[in-house]
Structures are given as structure tokens and as C-alpha cells.
C-alpha positions as CSV (number, residue, x, y, z in Angstrom):
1,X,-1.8,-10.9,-13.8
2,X,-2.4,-14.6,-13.4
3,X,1.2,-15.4,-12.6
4,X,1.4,-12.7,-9.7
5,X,0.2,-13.8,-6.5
6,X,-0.3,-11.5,-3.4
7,X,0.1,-12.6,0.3
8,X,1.3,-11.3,3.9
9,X,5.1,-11.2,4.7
10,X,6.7,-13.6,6.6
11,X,10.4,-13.1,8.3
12,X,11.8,-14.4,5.3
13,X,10.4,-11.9,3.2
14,X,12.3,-9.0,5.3
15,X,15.0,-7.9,3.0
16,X,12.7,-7.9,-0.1
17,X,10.4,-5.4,1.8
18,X,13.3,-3.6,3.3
19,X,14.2,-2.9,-0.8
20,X,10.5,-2.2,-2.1
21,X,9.6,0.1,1.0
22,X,13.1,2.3,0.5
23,X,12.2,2.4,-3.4
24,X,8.5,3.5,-2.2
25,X,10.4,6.5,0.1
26,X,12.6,7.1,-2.5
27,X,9.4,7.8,-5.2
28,X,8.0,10.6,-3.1
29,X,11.5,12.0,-1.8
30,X,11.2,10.7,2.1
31,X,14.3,10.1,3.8
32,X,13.7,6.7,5.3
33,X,15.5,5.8,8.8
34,X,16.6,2.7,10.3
35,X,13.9,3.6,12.6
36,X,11.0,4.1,10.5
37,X,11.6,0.6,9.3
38,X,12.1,-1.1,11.8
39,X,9.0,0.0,13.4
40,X,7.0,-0.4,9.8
41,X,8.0,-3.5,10.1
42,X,7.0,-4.1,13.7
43,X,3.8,-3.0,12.8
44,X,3.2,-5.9,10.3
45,X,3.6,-8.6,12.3
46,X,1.9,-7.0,15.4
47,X,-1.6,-8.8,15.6
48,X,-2.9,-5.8,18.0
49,X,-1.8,-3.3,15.6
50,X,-3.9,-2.3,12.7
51,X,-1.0,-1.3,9.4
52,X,-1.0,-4.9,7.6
53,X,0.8,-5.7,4.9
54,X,1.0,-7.4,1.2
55,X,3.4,-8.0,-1.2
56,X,3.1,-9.0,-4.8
57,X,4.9,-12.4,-5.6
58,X,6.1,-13.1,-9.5
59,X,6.1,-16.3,-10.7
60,X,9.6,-16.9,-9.0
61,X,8.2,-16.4,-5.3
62,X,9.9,-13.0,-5.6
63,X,8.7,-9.8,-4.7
64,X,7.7,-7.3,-6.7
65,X,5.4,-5.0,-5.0
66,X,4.0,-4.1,-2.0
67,X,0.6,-2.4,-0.4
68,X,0.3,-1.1,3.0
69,X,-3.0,-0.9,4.4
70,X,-5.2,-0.8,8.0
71,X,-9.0,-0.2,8.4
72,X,-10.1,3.6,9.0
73,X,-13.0,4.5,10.8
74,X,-15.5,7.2,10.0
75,X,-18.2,8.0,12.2
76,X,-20.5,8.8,9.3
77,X,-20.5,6.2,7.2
78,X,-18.5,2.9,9.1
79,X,-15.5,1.5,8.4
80,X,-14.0,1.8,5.3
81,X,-10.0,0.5,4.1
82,X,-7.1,3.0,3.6
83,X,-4.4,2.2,1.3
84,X,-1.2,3.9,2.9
85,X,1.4,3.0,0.7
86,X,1.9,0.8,-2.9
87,X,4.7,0.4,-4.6
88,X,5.8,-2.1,-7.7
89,X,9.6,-2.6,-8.4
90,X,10.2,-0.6,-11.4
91,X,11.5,-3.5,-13.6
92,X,8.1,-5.1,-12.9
93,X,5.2,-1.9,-13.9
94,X,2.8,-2.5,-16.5
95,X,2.2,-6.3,-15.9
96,X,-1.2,-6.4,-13.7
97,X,1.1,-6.0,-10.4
98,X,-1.3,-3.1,-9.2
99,X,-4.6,-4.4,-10.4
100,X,-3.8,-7.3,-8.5
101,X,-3.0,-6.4,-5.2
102,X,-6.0,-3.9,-5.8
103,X,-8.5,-6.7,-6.1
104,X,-6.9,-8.8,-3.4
105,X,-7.7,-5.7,-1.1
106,X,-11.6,-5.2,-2.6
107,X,-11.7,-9.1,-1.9
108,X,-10.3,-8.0,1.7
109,X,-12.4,-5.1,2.3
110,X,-15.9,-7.2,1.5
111,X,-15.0,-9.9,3.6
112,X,-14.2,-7.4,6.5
113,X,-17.4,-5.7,5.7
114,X,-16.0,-2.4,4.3
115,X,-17.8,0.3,2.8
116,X,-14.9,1.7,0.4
117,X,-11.3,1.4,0.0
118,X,-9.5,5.0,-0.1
119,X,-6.0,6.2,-1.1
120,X,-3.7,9.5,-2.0
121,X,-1.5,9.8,-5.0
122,X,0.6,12.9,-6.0
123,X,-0.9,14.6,-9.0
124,X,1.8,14.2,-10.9
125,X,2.0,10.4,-10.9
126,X,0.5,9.9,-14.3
127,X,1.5,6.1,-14.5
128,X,0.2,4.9,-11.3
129,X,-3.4,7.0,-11.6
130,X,-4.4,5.7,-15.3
131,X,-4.1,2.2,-13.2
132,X,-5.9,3.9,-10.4
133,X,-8.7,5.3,-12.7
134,X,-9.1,1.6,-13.5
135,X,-10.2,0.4,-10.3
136,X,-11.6,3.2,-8.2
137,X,-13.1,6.7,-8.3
138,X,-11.1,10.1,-8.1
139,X,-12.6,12.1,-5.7
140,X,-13.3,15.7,-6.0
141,X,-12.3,16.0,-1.8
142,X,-8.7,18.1,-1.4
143,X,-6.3,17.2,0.9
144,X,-5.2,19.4,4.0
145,X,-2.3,18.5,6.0
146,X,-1.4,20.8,9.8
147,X,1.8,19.4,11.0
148,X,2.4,19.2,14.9
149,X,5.3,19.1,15.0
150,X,8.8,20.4,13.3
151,X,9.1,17.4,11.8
152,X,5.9,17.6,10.6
């Protein structure tokens, strides 16, 4: 984990993303659109918008993984994090990737004055929740979703 260090993108880092954000779609079976990149991305570097980014950086400069995240607001306890989306390259699992953007994001959260840091996984996803059980609480809460749309 020493080796792997975790910043914000920059321009240059666009392709990179581009791969590890289509891999992430890919995981959960989302068809990703030019579209829905392009405005990911947009997001990112928008100052006024909340969705930041970090990737994971080997050694190299390269990288490996990525975590999406923005503040959420909850009117009875404050603000708190949510991590929307957190994907390693699959060459690269197992080596600290995860616990490190995790603690770079606690690290984030305290100095923004954060309550908690929340995410979703699917069930299933065995690999990524014995990393999860490391570094945070499962919750017993369920989660509901109502589309609005046919999209949805």
C-alpha cells in the first residue's frame, strides 16, 4: 500500500479513467454511453459541481483504480460522504489499492467535517466486501429504488 498513491485527475489522466470507469460499468452490467462519460467527466473538473474524483496511482504514475465520491446531506444527522463508485483494475486487486483510497477519503471526510462515509455494493461481491468489512460497518438498512422514468 505504500507504493500506491491517490490523487484528483488531471486532463492527462482522461484515457486512464475512460478504461477504469467502462471496466467499473462493465462489473455491474451498465451499458456505458459516450454520453454518460463525457458528462462523468465534466462533473470532475466542475468546481460548482459536487461528484469529485480519485484515482489510485502505482508506483509507475499509472492508474489503477478509481473512487467517485460528493458529500450527501442528511437533515438528521449533517453531512456525511457517499462513495458512488470504486473500481481497481483487475491485474491490480489484492495489493492495498482499496484500503488506500478508503483512508484517503476518511482523511477527506475529517477534514471536511463529516460525520460518516457511506456506500452500496451488490451482495454478491465477496472480494470487494471482505475489504469493505475492513474499513467500515455493514449496515442492517435495505435498499429501495422507484425509477422515474423508463430508463429508470
Amino acid at each position: 500500500m505504500s507504493d500506491i498513491v491517490i490523487s484528483a485527475p488531471t486532463e492527462a489522466d482522461h484515457s486512464r479513467w475512460r478504461e477504469l470507469f467502462i471496466g467499473y460499468a462493465e462489473f455491474y452490467h451498465v451499458d456505458m454511453t459516450e454520453e454518460r462519460l463525457a458528462e462523468s467527466w465534466a462533473w470532475i473538473h466542475d468546481v460548482n459541481h459536487p461528484v469529485e474524483c480519485l484515482l489510485a496511482r502505482d508506483a509507475d504514475g499509472t492508474a489503477i483504480g478509481l473512487a467517485h465520491f460528493s458529500p450527501d446531506h442528511s437533515p438528521l444527522r449533517g453531512t456525511r460522504g457517499f462513495l458512488h463508485d470504486l473500481f481497481v483494475d483487475p491485474a491490480h486487486r489484492g495489493g492495498g489499492t482499496v484500503d488506500a483510497i478508503l483512508a484517503e477519503l476518511r482523511r477527506i471526510g475529517r477534514a471536511r467535517g463529516w460525520y460518516q462515509i457511506r456506500w452500496n455494493t451488490a451482495d454478491d461481491n465477496y472480494r470487494a466486501r471482505a475489504v469493505y468489512d475492513r474499513n467500515g460497518e455493514k449496515t442492517p438498512f435495505l435498499l429501495y429504488v422507484m425509477p422515474v422514468n423508463e430508463s429508470g
